[in-house]
C-alpha positions as CSV (number, residue, x, y, z in Angstrom):
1,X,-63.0,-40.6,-169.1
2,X,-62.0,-41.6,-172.6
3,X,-63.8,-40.7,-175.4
4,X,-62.8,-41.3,-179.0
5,X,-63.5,-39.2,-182.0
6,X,-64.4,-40.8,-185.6
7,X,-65.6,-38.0,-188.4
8,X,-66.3,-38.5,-191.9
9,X,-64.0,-35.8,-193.7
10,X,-66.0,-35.5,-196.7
11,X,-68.7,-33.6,-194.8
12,X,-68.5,-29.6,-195.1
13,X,-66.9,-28.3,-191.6
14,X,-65.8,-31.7,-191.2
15,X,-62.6,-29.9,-189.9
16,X,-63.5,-27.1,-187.8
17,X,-66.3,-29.4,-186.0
18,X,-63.6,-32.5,-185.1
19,X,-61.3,-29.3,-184.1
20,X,-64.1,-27.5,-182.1
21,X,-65.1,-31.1,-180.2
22,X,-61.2,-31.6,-179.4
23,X,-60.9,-28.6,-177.6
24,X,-63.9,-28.9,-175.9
25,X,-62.9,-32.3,-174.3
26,X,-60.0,-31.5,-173.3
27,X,-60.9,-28.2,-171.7
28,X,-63.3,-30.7,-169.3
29,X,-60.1,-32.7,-168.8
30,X,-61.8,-35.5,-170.8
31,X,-58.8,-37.6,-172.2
32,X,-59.3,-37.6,-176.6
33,X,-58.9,-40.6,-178.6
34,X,-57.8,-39.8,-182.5
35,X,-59.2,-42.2,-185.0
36,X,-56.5,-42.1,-187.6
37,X,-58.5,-40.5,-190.6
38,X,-59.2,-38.0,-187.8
39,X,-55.6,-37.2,-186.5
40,X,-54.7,-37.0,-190.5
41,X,-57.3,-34.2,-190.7
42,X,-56.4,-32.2,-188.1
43,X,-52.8,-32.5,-188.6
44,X,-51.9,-34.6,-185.0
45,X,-49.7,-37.2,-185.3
46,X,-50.9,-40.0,-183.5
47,X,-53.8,-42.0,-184.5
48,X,-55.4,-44.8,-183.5
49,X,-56.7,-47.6,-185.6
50,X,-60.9,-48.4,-185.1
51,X,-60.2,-51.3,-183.5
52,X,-58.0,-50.0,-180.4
53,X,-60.7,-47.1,-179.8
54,X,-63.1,-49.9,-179.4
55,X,-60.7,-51.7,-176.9
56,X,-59.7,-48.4,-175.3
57,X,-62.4,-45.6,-175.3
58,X,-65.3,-45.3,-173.0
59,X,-67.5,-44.0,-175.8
60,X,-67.0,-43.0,-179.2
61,X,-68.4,-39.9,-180.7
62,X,-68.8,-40.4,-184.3
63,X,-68.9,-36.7,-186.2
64,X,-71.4,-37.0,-189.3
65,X,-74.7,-38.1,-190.3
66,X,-76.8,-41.2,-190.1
67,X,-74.6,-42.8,-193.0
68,X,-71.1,-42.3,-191.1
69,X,-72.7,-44.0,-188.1
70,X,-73.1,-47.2,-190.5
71,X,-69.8,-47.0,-191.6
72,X,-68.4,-46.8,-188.0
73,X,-70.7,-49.9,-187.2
74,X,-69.1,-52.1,-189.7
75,X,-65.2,-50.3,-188.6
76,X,-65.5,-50.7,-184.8
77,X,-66.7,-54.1,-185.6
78,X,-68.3,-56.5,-182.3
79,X,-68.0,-54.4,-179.1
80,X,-70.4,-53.5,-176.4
81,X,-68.8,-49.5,-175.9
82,X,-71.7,-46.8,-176.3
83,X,-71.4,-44.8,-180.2
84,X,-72.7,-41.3,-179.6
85,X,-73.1,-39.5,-183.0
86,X,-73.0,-36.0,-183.4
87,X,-74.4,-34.7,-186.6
88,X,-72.7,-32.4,-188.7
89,X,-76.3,-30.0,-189.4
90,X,-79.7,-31.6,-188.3
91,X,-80.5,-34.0,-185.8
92,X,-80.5,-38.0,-187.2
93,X,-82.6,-40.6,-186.3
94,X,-78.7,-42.5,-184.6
95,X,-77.4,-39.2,-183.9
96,X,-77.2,-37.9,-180.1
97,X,-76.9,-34.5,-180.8
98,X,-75.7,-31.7,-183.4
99,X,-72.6,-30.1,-183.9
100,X,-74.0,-27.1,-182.0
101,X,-74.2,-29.3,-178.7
102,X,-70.7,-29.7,-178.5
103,X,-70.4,-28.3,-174.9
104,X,-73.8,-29.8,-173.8
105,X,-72.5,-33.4,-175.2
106,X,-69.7,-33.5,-173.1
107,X,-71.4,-31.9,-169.6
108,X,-74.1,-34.4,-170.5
109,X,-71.0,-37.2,-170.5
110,X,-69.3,-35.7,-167.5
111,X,-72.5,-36.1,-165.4
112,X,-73.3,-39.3,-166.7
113,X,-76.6,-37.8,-168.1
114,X,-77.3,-40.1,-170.7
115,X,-79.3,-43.3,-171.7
116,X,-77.9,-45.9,-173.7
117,X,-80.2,-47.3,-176.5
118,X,-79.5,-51.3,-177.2
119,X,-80.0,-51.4,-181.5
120,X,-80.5,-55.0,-182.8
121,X,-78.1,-55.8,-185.2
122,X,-78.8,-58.3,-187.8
123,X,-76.1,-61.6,-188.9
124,X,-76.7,-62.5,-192.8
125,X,-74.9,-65.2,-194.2
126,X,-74.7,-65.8,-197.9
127,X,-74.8,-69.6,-198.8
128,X,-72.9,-70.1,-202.2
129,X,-73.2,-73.2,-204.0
130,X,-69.4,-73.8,-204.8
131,X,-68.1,-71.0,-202.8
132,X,-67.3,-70.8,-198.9
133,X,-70.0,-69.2,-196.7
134,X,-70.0,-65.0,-196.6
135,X,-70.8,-63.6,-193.1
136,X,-72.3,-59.8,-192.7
137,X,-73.2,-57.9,-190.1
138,X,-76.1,-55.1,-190.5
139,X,-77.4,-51.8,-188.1
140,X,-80.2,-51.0,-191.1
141,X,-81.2,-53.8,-193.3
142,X,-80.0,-56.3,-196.1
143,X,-81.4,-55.6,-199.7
144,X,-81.5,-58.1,-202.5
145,X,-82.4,-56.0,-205.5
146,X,-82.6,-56.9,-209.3
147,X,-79.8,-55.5,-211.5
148,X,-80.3,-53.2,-214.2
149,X,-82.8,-55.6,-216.0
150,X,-86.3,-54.5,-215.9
151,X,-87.3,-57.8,-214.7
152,X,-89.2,-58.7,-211.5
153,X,-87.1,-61.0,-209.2
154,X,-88.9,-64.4,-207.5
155,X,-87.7,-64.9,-204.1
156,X,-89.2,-67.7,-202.1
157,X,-89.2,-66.7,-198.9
158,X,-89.3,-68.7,-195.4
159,X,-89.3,-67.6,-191.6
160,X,-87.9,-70.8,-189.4
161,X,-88.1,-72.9,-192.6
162,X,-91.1,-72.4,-193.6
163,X,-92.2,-70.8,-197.0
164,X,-94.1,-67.6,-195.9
165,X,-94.6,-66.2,-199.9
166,X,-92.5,-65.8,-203.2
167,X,-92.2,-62.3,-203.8
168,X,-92.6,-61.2,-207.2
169,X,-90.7,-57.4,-207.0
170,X,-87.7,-55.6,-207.4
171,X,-86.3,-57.2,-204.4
172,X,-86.6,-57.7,-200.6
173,X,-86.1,-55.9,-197.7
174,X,-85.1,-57.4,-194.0
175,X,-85.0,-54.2,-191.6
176,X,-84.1,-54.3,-187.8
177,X,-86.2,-51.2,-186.5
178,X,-83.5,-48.9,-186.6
179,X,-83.4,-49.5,-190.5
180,X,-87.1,-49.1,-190.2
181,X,-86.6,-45.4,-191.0
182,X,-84.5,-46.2,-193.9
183,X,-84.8,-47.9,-197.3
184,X,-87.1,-49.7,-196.1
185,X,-89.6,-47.0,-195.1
186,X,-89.0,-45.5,-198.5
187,X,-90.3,-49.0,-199.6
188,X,-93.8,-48.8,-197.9
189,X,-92.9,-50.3,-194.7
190,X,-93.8,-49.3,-191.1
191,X,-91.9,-47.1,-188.6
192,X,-91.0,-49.4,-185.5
193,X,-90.1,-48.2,-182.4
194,X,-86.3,-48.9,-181.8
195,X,-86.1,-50.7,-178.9
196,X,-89.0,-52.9,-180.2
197,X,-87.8,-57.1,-180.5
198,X,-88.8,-57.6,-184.0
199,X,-87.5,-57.4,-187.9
200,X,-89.6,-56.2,-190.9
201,X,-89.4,-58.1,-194.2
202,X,-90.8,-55.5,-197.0
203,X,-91.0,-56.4,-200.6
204,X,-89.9,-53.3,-203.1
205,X,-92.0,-52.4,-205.6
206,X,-94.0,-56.0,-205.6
207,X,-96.4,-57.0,-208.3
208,X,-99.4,-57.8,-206.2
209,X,-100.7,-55.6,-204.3
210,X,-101.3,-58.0,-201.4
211,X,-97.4,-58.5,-201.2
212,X,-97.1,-56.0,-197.7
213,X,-94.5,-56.0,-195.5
214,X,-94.4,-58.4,-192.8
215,X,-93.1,-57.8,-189.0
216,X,-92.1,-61.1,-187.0
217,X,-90.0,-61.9,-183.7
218,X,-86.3,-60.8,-183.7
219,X,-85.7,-64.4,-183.0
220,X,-87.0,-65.3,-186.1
221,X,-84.6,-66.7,-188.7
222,X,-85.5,-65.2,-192.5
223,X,-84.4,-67.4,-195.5
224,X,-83.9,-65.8,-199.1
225,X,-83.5,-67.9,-202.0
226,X,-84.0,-67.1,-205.6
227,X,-86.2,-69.0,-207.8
228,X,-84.3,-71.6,-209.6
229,X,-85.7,-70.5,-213.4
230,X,-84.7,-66.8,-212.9
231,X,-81.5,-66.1,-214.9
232,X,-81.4,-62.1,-214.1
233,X,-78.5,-61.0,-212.0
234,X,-79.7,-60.0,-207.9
235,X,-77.3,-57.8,-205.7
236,X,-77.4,-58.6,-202.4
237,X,-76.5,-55.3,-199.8
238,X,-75.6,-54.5,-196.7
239,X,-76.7,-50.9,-195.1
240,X,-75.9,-50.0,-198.6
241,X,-72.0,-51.1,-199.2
242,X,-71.2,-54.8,-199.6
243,X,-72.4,-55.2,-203.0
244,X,-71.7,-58.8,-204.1
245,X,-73.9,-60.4,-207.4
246,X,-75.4,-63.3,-206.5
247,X,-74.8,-66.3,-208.6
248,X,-77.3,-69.0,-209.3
249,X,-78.3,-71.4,-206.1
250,X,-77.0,-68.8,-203.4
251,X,-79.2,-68.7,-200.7
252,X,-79.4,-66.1,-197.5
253,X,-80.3,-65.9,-194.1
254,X,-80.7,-63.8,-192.2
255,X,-81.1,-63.4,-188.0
256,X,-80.4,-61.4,-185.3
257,X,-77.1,-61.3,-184.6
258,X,-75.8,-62.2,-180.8
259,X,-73.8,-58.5,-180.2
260,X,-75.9,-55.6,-180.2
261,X,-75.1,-51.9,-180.7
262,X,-75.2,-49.6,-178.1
263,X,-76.2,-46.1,-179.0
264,X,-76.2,-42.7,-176.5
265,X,-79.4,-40.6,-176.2
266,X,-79.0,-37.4,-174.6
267,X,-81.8,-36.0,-172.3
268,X,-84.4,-34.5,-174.4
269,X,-83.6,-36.5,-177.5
270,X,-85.3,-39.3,-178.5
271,X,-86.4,-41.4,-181.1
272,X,-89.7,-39.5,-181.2
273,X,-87.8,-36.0,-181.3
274,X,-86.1,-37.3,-184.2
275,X,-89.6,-38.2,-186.1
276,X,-91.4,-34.9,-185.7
277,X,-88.3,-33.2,-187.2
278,X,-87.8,-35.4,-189.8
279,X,-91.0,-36.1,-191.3
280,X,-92.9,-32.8,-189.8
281,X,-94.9,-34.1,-187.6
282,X,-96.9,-31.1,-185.6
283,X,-95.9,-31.3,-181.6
284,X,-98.2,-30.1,-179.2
Protein backbone atom coordinates (compact mmCIF):
# COMPACT_ATOMS: atom_id res chain seq x y z
CA UNK A 1 0.00 0.00 0.00
CA UNK A 2 0.88 3.56 -0.94
CA UNK A 3 -0.30 6.23 0.89
CA UNK A 4 0.72 9.91 0.27
CA UNK A 5 1.12 12.56 2.74
CA UNK A 6 -0.06 16.42 2.01
CA UNK A 7 0.10 18.90 5.34
CA UNK A 8 -0.42 22.44 5.46
CA UNK A 9 2.85 23.80 7.31
CA UNK A 10 1.33 26.84 8.63
CA UNK A 11 -0.64 24.80 11.18
CA UNK A 12 1.02 24.59 14.79
CA UNK A 13 2.68 20.96 15.06
CA UNK A 14 2.41 20.85 11.51
CA UNK A 15 5.94 19.25 11.86
CA UNK A 16 5.97 16.84 14.57
CA UNK A 17 2.40 15.54 13.25
CA UNK A 18 3.67 14.82 9.39
CA UNK A 19 6.92 13.36 11.30
CA UNK A 20 4.78 11.31 13.80
CA UNK A 21 2.44 9.84 10.72
CA UNK A 22 5.73 9.01 8.69
CA UNK A 23 7.00 6.80 11.16
CA UNK A 24 3.96 5.32 11.88
CA UNK A 25 3.52 4.07 8.14
CA UNK A 26 6.48 2.93 7.73
CA UNK A 27 6.71 0.98 10.95
CA UNK A 28 3.35 -1.01 9.29
CA UNK A 29 5.51 -1.42 6.25
CA UNK A 30 3.12 1.01 4.42
CA UNK A 31 5.28 2.55 1.53
CA UNK A 32 5.12 6.91 2.22
CA UNK A 33 4.61 9.24 -0.56
CA UNK A 34 6.18 12.93 0.15
CA UNK A 35 4.25 15.79 -1.32
CA UNK A 36 7.00 18.24 -1.97
CA UNK A 37 5.93 21.14 0.65
CA UNK A 38 6.01 18.02 2.91
CA UNK A 39 9.55 16.55 2.15
CA UNK A 40 10.69 20.41 2.41
CA UNK A 41 9.36 20.40 6.03
CA UNK A 42 10.76 17.57 7.21
CA UNK A 43 13.97 17.96 5.72
CA UNK A 44 13.79 14.61 2.99
CA UNK A 45 14.90 15.11 -0.18
CA UNK A 46 12.63 13.75 -2.52
CA UNK A 47 9.27 15.05 -3.09
CA UNK A 48 6.66 14.44 -5.24
CA UNK A 49 4.61 16.92 -7.06
CA UNK A 50 0.38 16.69 -6.33
CA UNK A 51 -0.17 15.42 -9.47
CA UNK A 52 2.13 12.11 -9.33
CA UNK A 53 0.63 11.24 -5.80
CA UNK A 54 -2.68 11.30 -7.47
CA UNK A 55 -1.28 8.95 -10.28
CA UNK A 56 0.69 6.90 -7.75
CA UNK A 57 -0.75 6.70 -4.23
CA UNK A 58 -3.58 4.46 -3.07
CA UNK A 59 -4.87 7.25 -0.74
CA UNK A 60 -3.76 10.42 0.36
CA UNK A 61 -3.83 11.63 3.82
CA UNK A 62 -4.03 15.28 3.87
CA UNK A 63 -2.65 16.70 7.57
CA UNK A 64 -4.83 19.92 8.50
CA UNK A 65 -8.25 21.17 8.87
CA UNK A 66 -11.36 21.40 6.67
CA UNK A 67 -9.65 24.39 4.71
CA UNK A 68 -6.38 22.26 3.65
CA UNK A 69 -8.67 19.55 2.41
CA UNK A 70 -10.06 22.37 -0.21
CA UNK A 71 -6.84 23.32 -1.14
CA UNK A 72 -5.78 19.72 -1.80
CA UNK A 73 -9.04 19.39 -3.88
CA UNK A 74 -8.17 22.09 -6.26
CA UNK A 75 -4.02 20.59 -6.10
CA UNK A 76 -4.73 16.90 -6.83
CA UNK A 77 -6.99 18.08 -9.47
CA UNK A 78 -9.64 15.25 -11.37
CA UNK A 79 -8.85 11.74 -9.86
CA UNK A 80 -10.95 9.10 -8.36
CA UNK A 81 -8.12 8.01 -5.37
CA UNK A 82 -9.74 8.18 -1.74
CA UNK A 83 -8.46 11.81 0.38
CA UNK A 84 -8.42 10.86 4.10
CA UNK A 85 -7.89 14.01 6.16
CA UNK A 86 -6.44 13.98 9.46
CA UNK A 87 -6.98 17.07 11.50
CA UNK A 88 -4.40 18.79 13.14
CA UNK A 89 -6.84 19.33 16.74
CA UNK A 90 -10.71 18.55 16.47
CA UNK A 91 -12.52 16.39 14.27
CA UNK A 92 -13.77 18.26 10.76
CA UNK A 93 -16.74 17.74 9.03
CA UNK A 94 -13.98 16.22 5.62
CA UNK A 95 -11.62 15.00 8.16
CA UNK A 96 -11.26 11.13 8.87
CA UNK A 97 -9.74 11.39 12.06
CA UNK A 98 -7.39 13.58 14.41
CA UNK A 99 -3.87 13.71 14.78
CA UNK A 100 -4.19 11.56 17.88
CA UNK A 101 -5.52 8.56 15.63
CA UNK A 102 -2.44 8.29 13.89
CA UNK A 103 -1.87 4.48 14.69
CA UNK A 104 -5.63 3.73 14.51
CA UNK A 105 -5.74 5.49 10.81
CA UNK A 106 -3.28 3.32 9.47
CA UNK A 107 -4.61 -0.26 11.21
CA UNK A 108 -7.91 1.03 10.03
CA UNK A 109 -6.06 1.27 6.27
CA UNK A 110 -4.16 -2.03 6.77
CA UNK A 111 -7.48 -3.94 7.41
CA UNK A 112 -9.25 -2.14 4.81
CA UNK A 113 -11.68 -0.87 7.62
CA UNK A 114 -12.93 2.06 5.99
CA UNK A 115 -15.91 3.50 3.86
CA UNK A 116 -15.37 5.75 1.16
CA UNK A 117 -17.79 8.82 0.93
CA UNK A 118 -18.56 9.92 -2.90
CA UNK A 119 -18.71 14.19 -2.41
CA UNK A 120 -20.39 15.98 -5.37
CA UNK A 121 -18.23 18.38 -6.81
CA UNK A 122 -19.60 21.30 -8.51
CA UNK A 123 -18.19 22.70 -12.46
CA UNK A 124 -18.73 26.71 -12.74
CA UNK A 125 -17.96 28.34 -15.79
CA UNK A 126 -17.72 32.09 -15.99
CA UNK A 127 -19.15 33.45 -19.38
CA UNK A 128 -17.30 36.81 -20.20
CA UNK A 129 -18.51 39.00 -22.74
CA UNK A 130 -15.12 39.69 -24.65
CA UNK A 131 -13.13 37.31 -22.76
CA UNK A 132 -12.58 33.42 -23.22
CA UNK A 133 -14.70 31.08 -21.01
CA UNK A 134 -13.15 30.47 -17.12
CA UNK A 135 -13.68 26.93 -15.91
CA UNK A 136 -13.69 26.05 -11.92
CA UNK A 137 -14.04 23.32 -10.04
CA UNK A 138 -15.75 23.46 -6.38
CA UNK A 139 -15.89 20.74 -3.01
CA UNK A 140 -17.92 23.70 -0.98
CA UNK A 141 -19.70 26.33 -3.00
CA UNK A 142 -19.33 29.36 -5.44
CA UNK A 143 -20.02 32.83 -3.94
CA UNK A 144 -20.88 35.95 -5.91
CA UNK A 145 -20.64 38.67 -3.32
CA UNK A 146 -20.91 42.61 -3.68
CA UNK A 147 -17.64 44.45 -3.26
CA UNK A 148 -16.95 46.93 -0.64
CA UNK A 149 -20.08 49.12 -1.79
CA UNK A 150 -22.86 48.95 0.54
CA UNK A 151 -25.11 48.19 -2.29
CA UNK A 152 -27.51 45.26 -2.71
CA UNK A 153 -26.58 43.18 -5.79
CA UNK A 154 -29.56 41.94 -8.48
CA UNK A 155 -28.92 38.61 -9.70
CA UNK A 156 -31.45 37.00 -11.94
CA UNK A 157 -31.38 33.69 -11.35
CA UNK A 158 -32.50 30.53 -13.57
CA UNK A 159 -32.45 26.57 -12.89
CA UNK A 160 -32.48 24.73 -16.55
CA UNK A 161 -33.13 28.18 -18.17
CA UNK A 162 -35.72 29.19 -16.48
CA UNK A 163 -35.88 32.46 -14.23
CA UNK A 164 -36.51 31.04 -10.72
CA UNK A 165 -36.14 34.85 -8.79
CA UNK A 166 -33.80 37.96 -8.88
CA UNK A 167 -32.24 38.18 -5.72
CA UNK A 168 -31.88 41.39 -4.18
CA UNK A 169 -28.73 40.69 -1.42
CA UNK A 170 -25.31 40.70 -0.80
CA UNK A 171 -24.83 37.86 -3.12
CA UNK A 172 -25.57 34.24 -3.84
CA UNK A 173 -24.66 31.05 -2.63
CA UNK A 174 -24.65 27.57 -4.79
CA UNK A 175 -23.58 24.80 -2.10
CA UNK A 176 -23.05 20.96 -2.96
CA UNK A 177 -24.01 19.44 0.58
CA UNK A 178 -20.63 19.10 1.77
CA UNK A 179 -20.48 23.08 1.52
CA UNK A 180 -23.78 22.86 3.21
CA UNK A 181 -21.88 23.15 6.52
CA UNK A 182 -19.92 26.05 5.35
CA UNK A 183 -20.58 29.63 4.23
CA UNK A 184 -23.45 28.76 3.28
CA UNK A 185 -24.88 27.53 6.63
CA UNK A 186 -23.51 30.70 8.14
CA UNK A 187 -25.91 32.25 5.46
CA UNK A 188 -29.27 30.66 6.79
CA UNK A 189 -29.16 27.73 4.69
CA UNK A 190 -29.93 24.03 5.59
CA UNK A 191 -27.54 21.22 6.74
CA UNK A 192 -27.91 18.41 3.93
CA UNK A 193 -26.84 15.13 4.38
CA UNK A 194 -23.57 14.43 2.31
CA UNK A 195 -24.30 11.81 0.26
CA UNK A 196 -27.74 13.48 -0.54
CA UNK A 197 -28.07 14.23 -4.83
CA UNK A 198 -28.96 17.84 -4.62
CA UNK A 199 -27.33 21.60 -4.52
CA UNK A 200 -28.62 24.54 -2.30
CA UNK A 201 -28.86 28.05 -3.83
CA UNK A 202 -28.92 30.57 -0.64
CA UNK A 203 -29.19 34.20 -1.01
CA UNK A 204 -26.84 36.27 1.65
CA UNK A 205 -28.25 38.73 3.58
CA UNK A 206 -31.45 39.27 0.97
CA UNK A 207 -33.77 42.14 1.20
CA UNK A 208 -37.05 40.30 1.35
CA UNK A 209 -37.63 38.17 3.73
CA UNK A 210 -39.21 35.62 1.43
CA UNK A 211 -35.84 35.26 -0.47
CA UNK A 212 -34.91 31.50 1.34
CA UNK A 213 -32.68 29.21 0.18
CA UNK A 214 -33.72 26.80 -2.37
CA UNK A 215 -32.62 22.91 -2.64
CA UNK A 216 -33.04 21.38 -6.33
CA UNK A 217 -31.65 18.13 -8.18
CA UNK A 218 -27.79 17.81 -8.52
CA UNK A 219 -28.59 17.57 -12.15
CA UNK A 220 -29.95 20.75 -12.19
CA UNK A 221 -27.93 23.46 -14.11
CA UNK A 222 -27.90 27.09 -11.97
CA UNK A 223 -27.45 30.28 -14.11
CA UNK A 224 -26.19 33.63 -12.47
CA UNK A 225 -26.31 36.71 -14.26
CA UNK A 226 -26.21 40.25 -12.98
CA UNK A 227 -28.76 42.72 -13.67
CA UNK A 228 -27.82 44.76 -16.60
CA UNK A 229 -28.39 48.39 -14.76
CA UNK A 230 -26.10 47.46 -11.74
CA UNK A 231 -22.75 49.25 -12.03
CA UNK A 232 -21.28 47.90 -8.52
CA UNK A 233 -18.37 45.62 -8.73
CA UNK A 234 -19.44 41.49 -7.74
CA UNK A 235 -16.56 38.88 -6.90
CA UNK A 236 -17.27 35.70 -7.92
CA UNK A 237 -15.38 32.73 -5.43
CA UNK A 238 -14.51 29.54 -5.42
CA UNK A 239 -14.32 27.55 -1.81
CA UNK A 240 -12.98 30.88 -0.88
CA UNK A 241 -9.74 31.45 -3.33
CA UNK A 242 -10.27 32.21 -6.98
CA UNK A 243 -11.26 35.74 -6.59
CA UNK A 244 -11.93 37.26 -10.07
CA UNK A 245 -14.27 40.84 -10.40
CA UNK A 246 -16.80 40.34 -12.59
CA UNK A 247 -17.09 42.69 -15.37
CA UNK A 248 -20.34 43.81 -16.91
CA UNK A 249 -22.39 41.05 -19.03
CA UNK A 250 -20.47 38.02 -17.37
CA UNK A 251 -22.74 35.36 -16.78
CA UNK A 252 -22.23 31.87 -14.53
CA UNK A 253 -23.22 28.48 -14.46
CA UNK A 254 -23.02 26.39 -12.45
CA UNK A 255 -23.57 22.19 -12.44
CA UNK A 256 -22.37 19.24 -11.10
CA UNK A 257 -19.33 18.43 -12.27
CA UNK A 258 -18.82 14.74 -13.96
CA UNK A 259 -15.61 13.59 -11.42
CA UNK A 260 -16.54 13.29 -7.94
CA UNK A 261 -14.36 13.36 -4.75
CA UNK A 262 -13.82 10.47 -2.83
CA UNK A 263 -13.44 10.98 0.81
CA UNK A 264 -12.44 8.09 3.71
CA UNK A 265 -14.60 7.60 6.84
CA UNK A 266 -13.21 5.63 9.43
CA UNK A 267 -15.50 3.30 11.61
CA UNK A 268 -17.20 5.25 14.16
CA UNK A 269 -16.93 8.55 12.33
CA UNK A 270 -19.50 9.96 10.42
CA UNK A 271 -21.00 12.88 9.22
CA UNK A 272 -23.38 12.87 12.19
CA UNK A 273 -20.33 12.42 14.73
CA UNK A 274 -19.04 15.46 13.13
CA UNK A 275 -22.39 17.58 13.82
CA UNK A 276 -22.89 16.78 17.52
CA UNK A 277 -19.33 17.94 18.10
CA UNK A 278 -19.42 20.79 16.07
CA UNK A 279 -22.49 22.44 16.82
CA UNK A 280 -23.20 20.70 20.40
CA UNK A 281 -25.75 18.69 19.74
CA UNK A 282 -26.69 16.45 23.03
CA UNK A 283 -26.10 12.43 22.11
CA UNK A 284 -28.03 10.04 23.81
Amino acid sequence: MKVAIMVNADKPFARRTARALLDVLISRKITPLLHTETADLLGIAQGFSATHLAEEADIIAVLGGDGTMLSSQEKLGVMDKPVAGINIGTLGFLTSCTDSELEFFADSLLAGDYQVSRRILLHAEIQFPDQPTQQFTALNEVVLARGQTGKLVILHTTINGELVNRYRSDGLIVATPTGSTAYSLSAGGPLISPEARVLVITPICPHSLSDRSLVVDDNDEIGIEPDSRMDEPLFFTIDGRDIIRLPAGARISVRRAKHAFHLVRLRNRSFYLALRQKLGWVSS
